[in-house]
C-alpha positions, 0 to 999 in steps of 0.5 A: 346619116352622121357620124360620131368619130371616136378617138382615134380619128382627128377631129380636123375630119370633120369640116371634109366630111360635113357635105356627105355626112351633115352634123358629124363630129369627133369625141373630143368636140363634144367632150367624150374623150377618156370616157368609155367606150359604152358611154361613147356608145350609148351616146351614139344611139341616143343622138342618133349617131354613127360610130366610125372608128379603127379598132375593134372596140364596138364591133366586139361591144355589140358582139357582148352586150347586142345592142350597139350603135352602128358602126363604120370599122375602118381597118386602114391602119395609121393613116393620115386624114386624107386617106380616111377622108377619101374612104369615108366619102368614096364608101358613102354610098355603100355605107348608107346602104349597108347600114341604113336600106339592109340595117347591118349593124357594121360595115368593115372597109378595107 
């Protein structure tokens, strides 16, 4: 599985996460920052991606428009990289099998 990063999350992540999540990125290293959030989207699905960010922006796209990338919702708050480095790697596990083995369209970590 890989994970598009949105804006919110630092693109210095990504080399930590590589290991857990192989070919990830950030918006911004691929030139979708300021785009909106359905391009990022429609991106994602294209490319096979998925979308972890902290806001609610795709969870409440899906809700909308139905089709949606998956999506990791970070509810942490403003957190330097380490911590959400640590949560990404500690819930792969638990990521993979929400989103991949049951095919939720979103895992909320705390």
């Amino acid at each position: 599985m890989k994970l598009l990063l949105d804006e919110n999350l630092s693109r210095r992540i990504v080399p930590f996460i590589q290991d857990s999540y192989p070919n990830s990125t950030q918006v911004a290293l691929i030139s979708l920052e300021q785009v909106s959030d359905k391009t990022i989207g429609e991106y994602a699905i294209f490319h096979d991606y998925v979308i972890a960010t902290k806001d609610a922006d795709f969870y409440e796209m899906n809700l909308v428009f139905g089709q949606s990338p998956k999506i990791i919702w970070l509810k942490m708050g403003n957190q330097s990289k380490s911590p959400i480095i640590k949560t990404l790697l500690d819930n792969c596990g638990a990521i993979e099998r929400t989103l991949i083995r049951d095919n939720k369209d979103c895992i909320e970590i705390l």
